[in-house]
C-alpha positions in Angstrom: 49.7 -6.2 10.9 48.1 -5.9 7.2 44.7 -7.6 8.5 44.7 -5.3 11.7 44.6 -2.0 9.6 42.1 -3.5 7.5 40.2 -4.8 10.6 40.4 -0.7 12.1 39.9 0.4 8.5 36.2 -1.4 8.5 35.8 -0.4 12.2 36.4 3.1 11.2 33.8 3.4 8.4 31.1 1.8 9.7 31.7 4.2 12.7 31.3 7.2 10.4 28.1 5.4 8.8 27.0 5.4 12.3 27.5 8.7 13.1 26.0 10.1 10.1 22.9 8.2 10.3 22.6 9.7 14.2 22.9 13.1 12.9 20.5 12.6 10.0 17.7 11.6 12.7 18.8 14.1 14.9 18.3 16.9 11.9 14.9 14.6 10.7 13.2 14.9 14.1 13.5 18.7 14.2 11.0 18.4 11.5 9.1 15.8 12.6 5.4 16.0 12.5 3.7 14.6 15.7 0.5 15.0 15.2 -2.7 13.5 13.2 -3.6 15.7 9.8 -6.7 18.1 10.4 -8.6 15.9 8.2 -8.1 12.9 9.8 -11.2 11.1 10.9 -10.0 10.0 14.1 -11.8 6.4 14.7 -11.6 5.6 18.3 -13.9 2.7 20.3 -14.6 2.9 23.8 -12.7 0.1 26.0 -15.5 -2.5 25.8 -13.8 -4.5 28.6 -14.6 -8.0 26.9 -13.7 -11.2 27.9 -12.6 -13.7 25.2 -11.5 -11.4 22.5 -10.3 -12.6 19.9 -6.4 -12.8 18.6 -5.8 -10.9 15.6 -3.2 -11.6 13.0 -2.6 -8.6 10.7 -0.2 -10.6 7.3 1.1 -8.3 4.6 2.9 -10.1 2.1 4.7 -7.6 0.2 4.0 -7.3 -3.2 2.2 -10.0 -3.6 0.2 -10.2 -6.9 -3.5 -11.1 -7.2 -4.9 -14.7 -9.1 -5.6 -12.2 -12.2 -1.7 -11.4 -12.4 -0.3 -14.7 -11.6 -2.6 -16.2 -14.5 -2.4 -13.6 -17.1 1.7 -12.3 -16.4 3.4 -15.0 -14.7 1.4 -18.1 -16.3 1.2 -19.4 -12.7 -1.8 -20.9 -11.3 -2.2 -20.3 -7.6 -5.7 -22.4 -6.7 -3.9 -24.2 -5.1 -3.2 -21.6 -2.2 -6.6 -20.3 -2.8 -8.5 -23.6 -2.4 -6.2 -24.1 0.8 -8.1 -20.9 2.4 -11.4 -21.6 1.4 -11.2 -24.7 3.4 -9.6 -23.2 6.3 -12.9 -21.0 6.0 -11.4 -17.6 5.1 -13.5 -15.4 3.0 -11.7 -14.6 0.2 -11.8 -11.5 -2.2 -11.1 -13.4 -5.6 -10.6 -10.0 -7.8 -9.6 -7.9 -4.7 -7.2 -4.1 -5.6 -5.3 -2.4 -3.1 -6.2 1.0 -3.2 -2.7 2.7 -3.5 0.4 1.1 -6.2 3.2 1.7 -3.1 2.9 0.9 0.5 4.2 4.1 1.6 0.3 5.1 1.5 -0.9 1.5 1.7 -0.4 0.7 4.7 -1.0 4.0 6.6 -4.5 3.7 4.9 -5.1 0.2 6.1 -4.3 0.8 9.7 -6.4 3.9 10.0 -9.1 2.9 8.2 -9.6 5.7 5.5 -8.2 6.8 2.4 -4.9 9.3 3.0 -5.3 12.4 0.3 -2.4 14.5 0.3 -3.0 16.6 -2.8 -5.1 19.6 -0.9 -2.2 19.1 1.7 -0.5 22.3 3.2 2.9 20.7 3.1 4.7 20.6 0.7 8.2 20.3 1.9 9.2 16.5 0.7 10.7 15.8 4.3 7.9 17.3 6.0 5.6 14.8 4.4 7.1 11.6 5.0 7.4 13.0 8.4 3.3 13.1 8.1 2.9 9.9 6.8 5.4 7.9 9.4 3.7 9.7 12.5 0.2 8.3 11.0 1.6 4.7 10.4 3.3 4.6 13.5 0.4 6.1 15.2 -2.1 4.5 13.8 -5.7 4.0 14.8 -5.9 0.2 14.8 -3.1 -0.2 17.1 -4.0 2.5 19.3 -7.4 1.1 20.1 -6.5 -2.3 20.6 -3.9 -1.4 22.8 -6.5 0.2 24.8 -8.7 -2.1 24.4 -6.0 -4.5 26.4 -4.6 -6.0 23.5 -0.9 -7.0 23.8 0.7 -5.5 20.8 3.7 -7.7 18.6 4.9 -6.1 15.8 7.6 -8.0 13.6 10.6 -7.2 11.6 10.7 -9.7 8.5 12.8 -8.0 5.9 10.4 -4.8 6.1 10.5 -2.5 9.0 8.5 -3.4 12.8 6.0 -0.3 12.8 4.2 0.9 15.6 5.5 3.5 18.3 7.0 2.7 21.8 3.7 3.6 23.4 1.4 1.0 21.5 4.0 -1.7 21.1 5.4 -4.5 23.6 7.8 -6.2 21.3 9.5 -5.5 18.5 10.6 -9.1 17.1 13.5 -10.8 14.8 15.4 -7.7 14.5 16.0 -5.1 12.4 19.8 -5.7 10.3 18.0 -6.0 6.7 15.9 -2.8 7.1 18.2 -0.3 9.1 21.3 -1.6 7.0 21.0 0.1 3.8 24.5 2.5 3.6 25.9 -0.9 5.1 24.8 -2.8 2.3 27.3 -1.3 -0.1 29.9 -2.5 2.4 28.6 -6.2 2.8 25.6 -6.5 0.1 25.7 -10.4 0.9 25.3 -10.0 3.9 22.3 -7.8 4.1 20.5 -10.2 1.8 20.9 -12.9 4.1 19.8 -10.8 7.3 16.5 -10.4 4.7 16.1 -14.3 5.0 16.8 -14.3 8.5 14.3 -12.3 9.7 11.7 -13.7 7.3 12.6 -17.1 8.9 12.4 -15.9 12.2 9.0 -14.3 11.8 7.3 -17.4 10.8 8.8 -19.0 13.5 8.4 -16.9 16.3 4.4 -15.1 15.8 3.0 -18.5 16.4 4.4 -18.6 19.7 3.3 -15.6 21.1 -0.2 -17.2 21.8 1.6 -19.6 24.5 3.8 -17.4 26.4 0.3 -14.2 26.5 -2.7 -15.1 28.2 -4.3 -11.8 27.2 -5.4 -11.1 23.5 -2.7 -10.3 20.8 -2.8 -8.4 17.7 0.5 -9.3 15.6 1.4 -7.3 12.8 4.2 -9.4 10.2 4.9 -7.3 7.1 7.3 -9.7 5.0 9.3 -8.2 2.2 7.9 -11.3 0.4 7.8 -12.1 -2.0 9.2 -8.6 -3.1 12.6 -8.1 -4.1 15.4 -8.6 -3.4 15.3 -12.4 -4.4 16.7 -14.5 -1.6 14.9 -17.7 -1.1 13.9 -20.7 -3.0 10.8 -22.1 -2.9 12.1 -24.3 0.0 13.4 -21.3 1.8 16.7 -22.0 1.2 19.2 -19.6 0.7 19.3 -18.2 -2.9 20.6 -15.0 -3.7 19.9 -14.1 -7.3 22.1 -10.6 -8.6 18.8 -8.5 -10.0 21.1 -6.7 -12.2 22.1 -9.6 -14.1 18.5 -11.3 -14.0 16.8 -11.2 -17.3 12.6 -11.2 -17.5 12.1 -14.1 -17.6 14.6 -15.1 -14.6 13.4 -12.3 -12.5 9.6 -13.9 -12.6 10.8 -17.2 -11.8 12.8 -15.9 -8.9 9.6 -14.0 -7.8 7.1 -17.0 -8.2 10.5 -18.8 -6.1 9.4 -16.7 -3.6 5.5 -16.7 -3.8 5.5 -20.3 -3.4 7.6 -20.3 -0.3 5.4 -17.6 1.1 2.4 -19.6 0.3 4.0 -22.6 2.4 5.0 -20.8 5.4 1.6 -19.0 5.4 0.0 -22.1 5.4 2.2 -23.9 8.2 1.3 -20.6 10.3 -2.6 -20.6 9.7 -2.5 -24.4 10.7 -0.7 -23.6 14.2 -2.7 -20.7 15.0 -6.2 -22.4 14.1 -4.8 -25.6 16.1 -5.4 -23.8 19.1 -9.1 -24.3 20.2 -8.2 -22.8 23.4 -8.4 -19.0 21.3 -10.6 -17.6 18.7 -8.4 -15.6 16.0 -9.4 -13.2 13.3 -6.5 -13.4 10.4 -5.9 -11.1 7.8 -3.6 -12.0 4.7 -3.2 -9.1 2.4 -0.6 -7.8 0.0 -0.1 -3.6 0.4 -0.6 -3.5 -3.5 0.2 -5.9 -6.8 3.0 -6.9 -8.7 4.8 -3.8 -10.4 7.4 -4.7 -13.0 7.6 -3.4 -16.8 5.0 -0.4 -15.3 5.1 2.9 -17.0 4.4 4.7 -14.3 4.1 7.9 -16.4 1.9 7.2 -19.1 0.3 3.4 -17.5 -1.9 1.1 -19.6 -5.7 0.4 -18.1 -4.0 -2.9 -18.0 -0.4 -2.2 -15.9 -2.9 -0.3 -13.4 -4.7 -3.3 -12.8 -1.4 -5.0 -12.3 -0.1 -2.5 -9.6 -3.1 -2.8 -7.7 -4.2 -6.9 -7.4 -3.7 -7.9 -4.8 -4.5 -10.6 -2.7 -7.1 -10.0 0.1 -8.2 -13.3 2.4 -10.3 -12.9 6.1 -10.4 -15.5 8.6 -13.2 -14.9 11.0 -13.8 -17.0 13.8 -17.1 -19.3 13.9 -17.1 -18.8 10.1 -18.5 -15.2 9.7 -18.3 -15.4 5.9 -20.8 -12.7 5.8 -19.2 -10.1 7.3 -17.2 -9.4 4.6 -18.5 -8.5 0.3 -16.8 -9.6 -2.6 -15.3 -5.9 -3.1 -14.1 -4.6 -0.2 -10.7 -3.2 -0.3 -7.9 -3.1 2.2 -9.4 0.0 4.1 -12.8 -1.7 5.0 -11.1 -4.8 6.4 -10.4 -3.2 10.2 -14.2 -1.0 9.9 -15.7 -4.6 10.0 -13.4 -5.9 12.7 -14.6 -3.4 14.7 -17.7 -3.3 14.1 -18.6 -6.8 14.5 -16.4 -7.5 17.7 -15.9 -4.0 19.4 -19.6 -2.8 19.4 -18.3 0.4 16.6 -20.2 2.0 14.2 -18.2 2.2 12.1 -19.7 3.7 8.4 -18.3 1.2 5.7 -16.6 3.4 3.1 -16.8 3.5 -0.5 -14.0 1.5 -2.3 -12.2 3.5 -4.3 -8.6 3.2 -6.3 -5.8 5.6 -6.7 -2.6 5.8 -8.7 0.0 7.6 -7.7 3.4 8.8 -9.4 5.9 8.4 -6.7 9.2 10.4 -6.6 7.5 13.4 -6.6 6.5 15.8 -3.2 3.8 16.6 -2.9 2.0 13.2 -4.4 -0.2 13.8 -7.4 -3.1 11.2 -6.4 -5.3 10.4 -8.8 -8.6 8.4 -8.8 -8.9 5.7 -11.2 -11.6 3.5 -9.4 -13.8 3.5 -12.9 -11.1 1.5 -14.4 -11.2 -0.9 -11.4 -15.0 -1.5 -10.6 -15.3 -4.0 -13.9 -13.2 -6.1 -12.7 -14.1 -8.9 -15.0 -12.2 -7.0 -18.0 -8.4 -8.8 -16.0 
């Protein structure tokens, strides 16, 4: 009888945590924003009605940190990954920066191709702006004209949330438990963690099927929160839940590099399936949303700690080797302009690369331009 109250006890509260998350996005989407800002350069191709178009496999590795970090914080050398790529024929940006610390702004940059600038924005309302920035992410202009260009659009849950809105996506994939489960968490914190390994499993699993079960071309976008905390997985993959509040420095970078190395191994069992297939020509992107952020002072940062939040890693596979596409510098925001360009018949203008820093916990964002510290890039 005990257990049974308990059992009703856990039933109950999770059905209030229910409830109140249904009328938080019931009160959110009064608010919500459903349209593109005013500024917004609005980057559309015509449907070029192509045969043979090529796959296209959009990687973010979360927080991944750049070759200059990994040498210079964490003592680790990663040629070994690097080397891996270069023979697989990926151009490779060897001192590439994100252009934004946080992948709030990251990301929605990426997929629309052009820098986001919020600071001349008319909203100022903290809710109102996220509601601006998920209707541009989930909107966005890469998946909107590939879906119309007859792509079929995968979009994957892997610790970090499956973007993309119901008209430009076909699957959501792997599930959602880790990123929807947060008031949960403080219910069943194990739990969560090792829904964050499941779905990260399941995605490296399950994007290199799609490419048998579609004859049409695919664009898959897999966003893993890895190797960004919380630390889950071994270098094996194996389940390994390290407490972050107990974790001193030293044992929080070995529980991160724990996790680089495992991301490098499944990343590399991925490229070798999809490049297996001479049946179809793939264009894959591996890119990290910005750099590895610990010990930042994100008030008063270092030249140094700004470097940090921003390398990243930035590595282009083209098909039939078109290592010229792409320049030593180009940051995340050029990487779809080229795409386009080269297999869509746009004209896309290639943007200048720039670099911002942000302070984050404040509405509306104070972004601030620090591309002079970036551009000599041989001072990391």
């Amino acid at each position: 009888m005990k257990n049974l109250k308990i059992y009703f006890l856990i039933l109950s509260i999770i059905g209030l945590i229910i409830s109140l998350y249904i009328l938080f996005e019931i009160s959110e989407n009064k608010n919500s924003i459903t349209e593109f800002p005013d500024n917004f350069d609005l980057l559309l191709v015509e449907n070029t009605k192509q045969n043979d178009m090529p796959d296209i496999y959009y990687i973010v590795l979360d927080e991944y940190a750049g070759i200059q970090t990994l040498k210079n914080k964490f003592n680790f050398d990663n040629s070994e990954f690097y080397n891996y790529l270069s023979e697989k024929g990926f151009f490779i940006s060897s001192k590439s920066y994100s252009s934004y610390p946080y992948t709030i702004l990251s990301i929605p940059s990426s997929l629309n191709m052009q820098y986001l600038d919020f600071n001349n924005n008319q909203i100022t309302e903290s809710a109102k702006l996220i509601s601006q920035i998920r209707y541009i992410t989930d909107n966005n202009l890469v998946m909107k004209n590939l879906s119309e260009n007859g792509y079929y659009m995968v979009s994957f849950f892997a610790g970090k949330e499956a973007i993309g809105s119901e008209d430009l996506i076909n699957e959501k994939i792997c599930g959602e438990n880790y990123f929807s489960s947060h008031d949960v968490a403080k219910i069943f914190p194990e739990e969560r963690l090792k829904e964050k390994r499941n779905e990260i499993l399941c995605t490296f699993e399950k994007m290199v099927e799609i490419k048998d079960r579609i004859a049409q071309p695919i664009f898959v976008y897999a966003h893993f929160s890895l190797p960004h905390d919380p630390f889950v997985l071994n270098d094996n993959g194996e389940l390994q839940i390290f407490e972050e509040t107990n974790l001193n420095y030293e044992e929080s970078n070995e529980a991160y590099i724990q996790q680089l190395k495992f991301a490098n191994k499944m990343t590399m069992k991925v490229i070798n399936e999809i490049l297996s297939d001479n049946d179809r020509d793939s264009i894959i992107i591996i890119q990290s949303d910005h750099g590895e952020r610990t010990k930042i002072d994100w008030t008063n940062p270092t030249e140094e700690m700004i470097k940090q939040g921003l390398n990243n890693i930035n590595a282009i596979y083209f098909p039939n080797r078109h290592e010229d596409l792409a320049y030593e510098e180009i940051s995340n925001v050029n990487s779809f302009r080229i795409i386009f360009n080269e297999y869509f018949n746009a004209k896309f203008e290639l943007l200048e690369d720039k670099y911002f820093w942000m302070e984050f916990g404040k509405s509306p964002f104070k972004i601030i331009d620090i591309t002079e510290i970036i551009e000599n890039r041989n001072e990391s």
